[in-house]
C-alpha positions in Angstrom: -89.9 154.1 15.9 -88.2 151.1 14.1 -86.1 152.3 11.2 -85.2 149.2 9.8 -81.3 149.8 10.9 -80.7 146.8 12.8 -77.0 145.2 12.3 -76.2 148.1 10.1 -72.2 149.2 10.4 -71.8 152.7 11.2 -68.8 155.2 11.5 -68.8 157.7 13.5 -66.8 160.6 13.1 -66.0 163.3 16.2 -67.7 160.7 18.4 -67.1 161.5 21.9 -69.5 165.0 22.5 -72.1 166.9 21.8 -73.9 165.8 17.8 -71.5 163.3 17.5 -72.6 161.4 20.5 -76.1 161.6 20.5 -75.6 160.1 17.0 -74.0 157.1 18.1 -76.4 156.6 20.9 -79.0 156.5 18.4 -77.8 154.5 16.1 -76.9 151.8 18.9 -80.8 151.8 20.1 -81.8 151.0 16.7 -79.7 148.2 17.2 -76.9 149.2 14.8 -72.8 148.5 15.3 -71.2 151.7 16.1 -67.4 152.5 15.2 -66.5 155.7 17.4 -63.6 158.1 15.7 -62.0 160.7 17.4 -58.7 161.9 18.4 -58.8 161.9 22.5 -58.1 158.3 23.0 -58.7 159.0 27.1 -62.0 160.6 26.3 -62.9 157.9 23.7 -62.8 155.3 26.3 -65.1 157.1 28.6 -67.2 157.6 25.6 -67.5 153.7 25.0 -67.1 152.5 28.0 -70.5 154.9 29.2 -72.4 153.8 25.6 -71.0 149.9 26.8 -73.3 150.3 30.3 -76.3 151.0 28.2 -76.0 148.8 25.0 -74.1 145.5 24.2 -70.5 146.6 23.9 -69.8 143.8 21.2 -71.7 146.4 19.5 -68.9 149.2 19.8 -65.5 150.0 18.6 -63.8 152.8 19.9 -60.5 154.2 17.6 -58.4 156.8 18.3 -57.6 158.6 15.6 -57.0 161.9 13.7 -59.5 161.6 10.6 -56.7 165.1 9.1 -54.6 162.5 8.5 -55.6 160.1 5.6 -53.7 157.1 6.1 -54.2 156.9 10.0 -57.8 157.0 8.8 -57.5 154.6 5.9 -56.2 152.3 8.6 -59.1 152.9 10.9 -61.6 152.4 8.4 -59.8 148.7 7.9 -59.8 147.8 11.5 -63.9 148.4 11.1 -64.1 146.5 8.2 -61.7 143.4 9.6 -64.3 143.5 12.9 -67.9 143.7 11.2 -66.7 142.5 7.2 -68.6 146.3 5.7 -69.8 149.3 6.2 -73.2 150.8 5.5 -73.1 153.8 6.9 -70.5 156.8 7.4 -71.3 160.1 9.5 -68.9 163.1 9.3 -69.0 165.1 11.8 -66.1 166.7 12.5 -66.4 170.7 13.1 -64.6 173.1 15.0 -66.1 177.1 14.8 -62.8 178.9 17.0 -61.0 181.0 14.9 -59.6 184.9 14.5 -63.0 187.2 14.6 -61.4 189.4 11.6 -62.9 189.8 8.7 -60.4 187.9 6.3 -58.4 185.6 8.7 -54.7 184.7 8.3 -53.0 181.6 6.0 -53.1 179.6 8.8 -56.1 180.0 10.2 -58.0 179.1 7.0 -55.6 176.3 6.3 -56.8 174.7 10.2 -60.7 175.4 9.6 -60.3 173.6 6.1 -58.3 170.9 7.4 -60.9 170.6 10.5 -64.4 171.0 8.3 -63.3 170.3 5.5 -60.7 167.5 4.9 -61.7 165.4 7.2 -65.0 164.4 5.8 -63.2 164.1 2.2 -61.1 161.8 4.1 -63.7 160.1 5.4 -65.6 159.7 1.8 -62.7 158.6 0.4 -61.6 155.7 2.7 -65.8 154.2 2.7 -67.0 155.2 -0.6 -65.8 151.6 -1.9 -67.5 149.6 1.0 -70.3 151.8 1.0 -71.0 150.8 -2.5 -70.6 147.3 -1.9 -73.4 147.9 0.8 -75.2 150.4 -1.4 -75.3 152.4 2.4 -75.4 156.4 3.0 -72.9 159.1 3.7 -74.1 161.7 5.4 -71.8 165.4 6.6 -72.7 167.5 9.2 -72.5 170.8 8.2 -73.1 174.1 9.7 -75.7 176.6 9.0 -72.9 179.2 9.0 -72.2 177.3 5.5 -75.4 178.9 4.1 -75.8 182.2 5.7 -74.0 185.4 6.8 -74.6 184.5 11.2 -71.6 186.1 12.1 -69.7 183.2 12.4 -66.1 182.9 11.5 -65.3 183.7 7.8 -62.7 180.7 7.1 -64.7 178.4 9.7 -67.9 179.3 7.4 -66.3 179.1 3.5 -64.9 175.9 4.9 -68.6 174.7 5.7 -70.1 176.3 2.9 -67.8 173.6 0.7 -68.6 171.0 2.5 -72.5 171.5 1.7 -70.7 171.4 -2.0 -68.8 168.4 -1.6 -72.6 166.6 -0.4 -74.6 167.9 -3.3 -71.5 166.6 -5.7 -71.2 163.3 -4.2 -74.8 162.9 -4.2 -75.0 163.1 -8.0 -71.5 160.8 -8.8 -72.3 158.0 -6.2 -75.6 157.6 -7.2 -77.3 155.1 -7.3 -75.2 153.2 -4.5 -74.9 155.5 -2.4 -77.5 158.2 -1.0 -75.3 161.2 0.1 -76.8 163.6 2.6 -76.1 166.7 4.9 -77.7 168.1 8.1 -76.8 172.1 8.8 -77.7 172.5 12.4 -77.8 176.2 14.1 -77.0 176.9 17.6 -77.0 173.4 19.5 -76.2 173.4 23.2 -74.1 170.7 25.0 -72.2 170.2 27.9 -68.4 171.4 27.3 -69.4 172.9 24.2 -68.5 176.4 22.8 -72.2 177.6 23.9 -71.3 176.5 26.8 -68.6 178.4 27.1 -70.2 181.1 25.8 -72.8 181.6 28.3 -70.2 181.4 30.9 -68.3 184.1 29.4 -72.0 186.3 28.8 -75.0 184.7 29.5 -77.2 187.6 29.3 -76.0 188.7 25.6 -76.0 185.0 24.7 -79.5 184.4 25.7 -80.8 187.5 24.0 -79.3 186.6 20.7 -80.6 183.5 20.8 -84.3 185.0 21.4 -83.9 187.6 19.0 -82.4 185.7 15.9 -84.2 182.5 16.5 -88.0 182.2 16.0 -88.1 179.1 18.9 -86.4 181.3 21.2 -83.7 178.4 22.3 -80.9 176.2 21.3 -81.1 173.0 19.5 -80.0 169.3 21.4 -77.8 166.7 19.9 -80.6 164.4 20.3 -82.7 166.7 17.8 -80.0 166.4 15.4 -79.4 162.9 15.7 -83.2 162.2 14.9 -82.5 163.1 11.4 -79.2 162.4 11.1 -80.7 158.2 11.9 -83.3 159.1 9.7 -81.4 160.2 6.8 -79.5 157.4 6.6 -82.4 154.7 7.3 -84.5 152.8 4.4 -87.5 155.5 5.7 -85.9 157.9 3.5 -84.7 155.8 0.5 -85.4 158.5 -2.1 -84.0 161.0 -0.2 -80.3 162.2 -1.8 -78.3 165.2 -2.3 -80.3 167.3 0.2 -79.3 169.7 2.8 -81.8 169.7 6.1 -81.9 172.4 7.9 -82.1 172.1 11.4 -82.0 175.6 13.1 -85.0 176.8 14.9 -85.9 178.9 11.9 -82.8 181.3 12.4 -81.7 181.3 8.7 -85.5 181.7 8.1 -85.7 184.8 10.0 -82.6 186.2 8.8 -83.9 187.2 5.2 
């Protein structure tokens, strides 16, 4: 399906795996140019040297960097803008769910899931809210659905997600009307080298029996089925769509009330 996206500038944050990916590779078939952000400069280079076999790689930039820190990320968002001249398009989707299984977890364990969730899509906001104006192009934050329910995830890891759902419904009202702000809350999504992964490796059977008792599909999301909105989202398909929160979880929040 064309979605109108062609030579549109995107950024991509947490680029190299899993949602993160499969949102880049997406945006690259619809012919868009693709800025890849993430910390592991040796996996980055895999990243965009694999997406450069399959698309034009004058199509790709690939920058190591760590989005926690704002003027690393400032920088990054100028070596974008110095190779393409905007940006229409900003996708943060940095997340990490590992944490202390305790019911109120320590200073620094909340201070590390905040930084991780949280600060790194402000960042992120911050540094391409003034070209995404200019463009009058989207923000969109990947969120988690741990951010809307009780699961069992994390406490920190799930406040910290729970503001970031916040920080999209707020930005969606004070950007307007140049910029449509968005957010996707996936549920249990499986990928290679992901924590599902690891996971089933640890206890398959429990794993698998969770998944078929808490979520009315009876399996785990893909990247790719996330990235199908996330494109979406941020097309002109869904020009009157702002300040919303999709829900993409194979009914598990559903279910759970």
């Amino acid at each position: 399906m064309n979605l109108d996206l062609a030579g549109k500038v995107v950024v991509v944050t947490g680029a190299t795996g899993g949602i993160g990916l499969a949102i880049a590779h997406q945006f690259l078939e619809q012919g868009c140019r693709v800025a890849l952000l993430a910390r592991d400069a040796d996996r980055l280079e895999r990243t965009s040297n694999k997406l450069g076999n399959d698309f034009d790689s004058r199509n790709i930039v690939a920058i190591s960097v760590d989005c926690a820190i704002e003027k690393d990320l400032n920088e990054a968002v100028l070596t974008v803008i110095k190779t393409w001249s905007k940006i229409d398009i900003a996708i943060a989707n940095i997340g990490d769910g590992k944490s202390e299984q305790i019911a109120i977890p320590s200073s620094e364990s909340f201070k590390n899931a905040f930084e991780t969730n949280f600060q790194t899509a402000v960042n992120l906001a911050r540094a391409t809210q003034d070209e995404l104006r200019r463009s009058r192009g989207n923000l969109l934050f990947i969120s988690s659905i741990a951010g809307l329910e009780v699961i069992g995830a994390p406490t920190d890891y799930s406040i910290a997600k729970s503001a970031l759902t916040a920080l999209s419904k707020q930005l969606a009202h004070k950007l307007a009307p140049e910029i449509r702000v968005n957010c996707i809350s996936p549920g249990n999504i499986f990928f290679a080298g992901g924590r599902w992964e690891e996971l089933i490796k640890s206890d398959g059977e429990s794993v698998h029996a969770m998944i078929k008792e808490s979520v009315p599909l009876e399996r785990f999301g893909t990247p790719e089925e996330v990235a199908n909105a996330a494109v979406f989202l941020c097309s002109p398909r869904a020009a009157f769509i702002t300040g919303a929160c999709l829900t993409i979880d194979g009914g598990q929040t559903v279910a759970s009330h």
